[in-house]
C-alpha positions in Angstrom: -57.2 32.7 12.1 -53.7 32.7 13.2 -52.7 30.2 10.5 -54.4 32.6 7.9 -52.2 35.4 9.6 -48.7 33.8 9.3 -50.0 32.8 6.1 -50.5 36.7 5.1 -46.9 37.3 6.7 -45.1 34.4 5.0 -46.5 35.5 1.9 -45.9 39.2 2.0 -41.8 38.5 3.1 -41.9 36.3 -0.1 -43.2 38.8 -2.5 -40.9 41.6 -0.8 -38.2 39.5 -1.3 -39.1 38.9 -5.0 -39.2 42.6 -5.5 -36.0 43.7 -4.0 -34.1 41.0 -6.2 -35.8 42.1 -9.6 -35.3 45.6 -8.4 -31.4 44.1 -8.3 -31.1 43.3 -11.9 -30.2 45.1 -15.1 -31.1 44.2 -18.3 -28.4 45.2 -21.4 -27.6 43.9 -24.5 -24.0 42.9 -25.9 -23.3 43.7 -29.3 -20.0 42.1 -30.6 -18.6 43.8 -33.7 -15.7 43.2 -36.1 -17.5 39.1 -36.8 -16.3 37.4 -39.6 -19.0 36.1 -41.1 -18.7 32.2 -41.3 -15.4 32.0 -39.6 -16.3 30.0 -36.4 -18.5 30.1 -33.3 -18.6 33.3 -31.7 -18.4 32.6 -27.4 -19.5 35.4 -25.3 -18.0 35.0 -21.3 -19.0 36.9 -18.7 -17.4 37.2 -15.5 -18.2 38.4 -12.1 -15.5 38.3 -9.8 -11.8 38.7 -10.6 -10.9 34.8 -9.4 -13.3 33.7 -12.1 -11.7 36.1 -15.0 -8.5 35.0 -13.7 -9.3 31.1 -14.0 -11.4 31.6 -16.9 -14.3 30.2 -16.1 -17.2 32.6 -16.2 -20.2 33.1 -14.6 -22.6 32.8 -17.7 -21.3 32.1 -21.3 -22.7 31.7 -24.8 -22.5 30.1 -28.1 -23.3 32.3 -30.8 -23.6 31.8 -34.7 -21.1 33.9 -36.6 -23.8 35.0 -39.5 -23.5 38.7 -39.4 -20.8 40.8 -39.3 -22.3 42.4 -35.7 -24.0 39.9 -33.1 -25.7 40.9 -29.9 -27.1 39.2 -26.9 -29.6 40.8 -24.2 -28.9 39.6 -20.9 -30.2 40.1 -17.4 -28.0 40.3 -14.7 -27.0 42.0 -11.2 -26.0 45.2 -10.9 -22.3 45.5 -10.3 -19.0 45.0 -12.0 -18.5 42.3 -14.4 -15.6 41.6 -17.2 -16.9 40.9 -20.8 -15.0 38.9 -23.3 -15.5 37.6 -26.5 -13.8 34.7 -29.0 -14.3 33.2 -32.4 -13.3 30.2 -32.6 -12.2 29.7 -36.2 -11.0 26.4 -35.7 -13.9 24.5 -34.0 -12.4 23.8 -31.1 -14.1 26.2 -28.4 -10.6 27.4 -27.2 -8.7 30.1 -27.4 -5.3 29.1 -29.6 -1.9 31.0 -29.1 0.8 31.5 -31.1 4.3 32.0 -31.0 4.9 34.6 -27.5 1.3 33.7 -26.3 -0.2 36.0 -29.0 -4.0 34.5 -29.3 -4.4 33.2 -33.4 -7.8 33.9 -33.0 -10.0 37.0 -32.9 -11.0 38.0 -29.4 -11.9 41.0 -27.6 -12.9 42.3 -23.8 -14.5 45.1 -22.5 -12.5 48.2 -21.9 -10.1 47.1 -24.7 -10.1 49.3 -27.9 -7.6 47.2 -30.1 -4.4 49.0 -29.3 -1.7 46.7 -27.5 -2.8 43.6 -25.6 -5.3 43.5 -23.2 -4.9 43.1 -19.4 -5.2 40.4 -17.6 -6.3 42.3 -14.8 -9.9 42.1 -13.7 -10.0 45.8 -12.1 -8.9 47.4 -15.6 -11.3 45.1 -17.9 -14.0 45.5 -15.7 -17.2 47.5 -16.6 -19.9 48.6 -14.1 -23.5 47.7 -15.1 -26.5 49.5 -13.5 -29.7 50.9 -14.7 -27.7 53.5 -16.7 -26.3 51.0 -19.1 -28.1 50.1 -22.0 -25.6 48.7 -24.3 -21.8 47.3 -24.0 -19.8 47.0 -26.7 -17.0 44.0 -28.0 -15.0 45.0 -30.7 -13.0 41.4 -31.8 -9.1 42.3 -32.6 -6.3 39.9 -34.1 -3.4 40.6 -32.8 
């Protein structure tokens, strides 16, 4: 009897636990727009903490095939603040290439960026909040 009682217990911590981290997540999908069709790999980063954005090496990332002019990804994730960024590699080489004054050759784009002057590198003004209220976040890709 008391082994079918911490049983009960054991069990009941476990499922409340389950619960309270599904009750954690959000679930939103990415759209990336401005693709050129054919040109190159699209990689979708997503980053959780501004050390990560800042070494750029995000928390989840994904390929994607470049074979419409808009893509989009659902993910699940936490609530809270994350950084969204997007690249097409056109080259094949899954990195980002600069040019002349570090001005990226490639198309990229990052959330709270509209296209007009260059980007911050600062996680605090990139980042966006997720929470039950978002549904959808949007990447425009840019060449600079």
């Amino acid at each position: 009897m008391k082994k079918a009682v911490i049983f009960f217990v054991l069990a009941f911590a476990f499922c409340g636990l389950c619960f309270s981290q599904a009750g954690n997540t959000v679930t939103v999908t990415i759209e990336i727009t401005n693709v050129v069709v054919n040109g190159g790999k699209v990689f979708l980063a997503i980053f959780a903490t501004s050390d990560s954005f800042k070494k750029e090496t995000p928390e989840i990332a994904f390929e994607l095939q470049a074979d419409k002019t808009s893509l989009t990804r659902e993910v699940t994730l936490a609530r809270g603040e994350y950084v969204v960024s997007a690249l097409q590699d056109a080259n094949g080489n899954k990195v980002l290439d600069y040019g002349l004054f570090g001005i990226p050759k490639e198309l990229v784009g990052i959330s709270n960026y509209f296209g007009k002057g260059f980007p911050s590198k600062n996680f605090d003004k990139q980042k966006i909040m997720l929470d039950e209220k978002t549904g959808k976040i949007t990447i425009g890709l840019y060449k600079f």
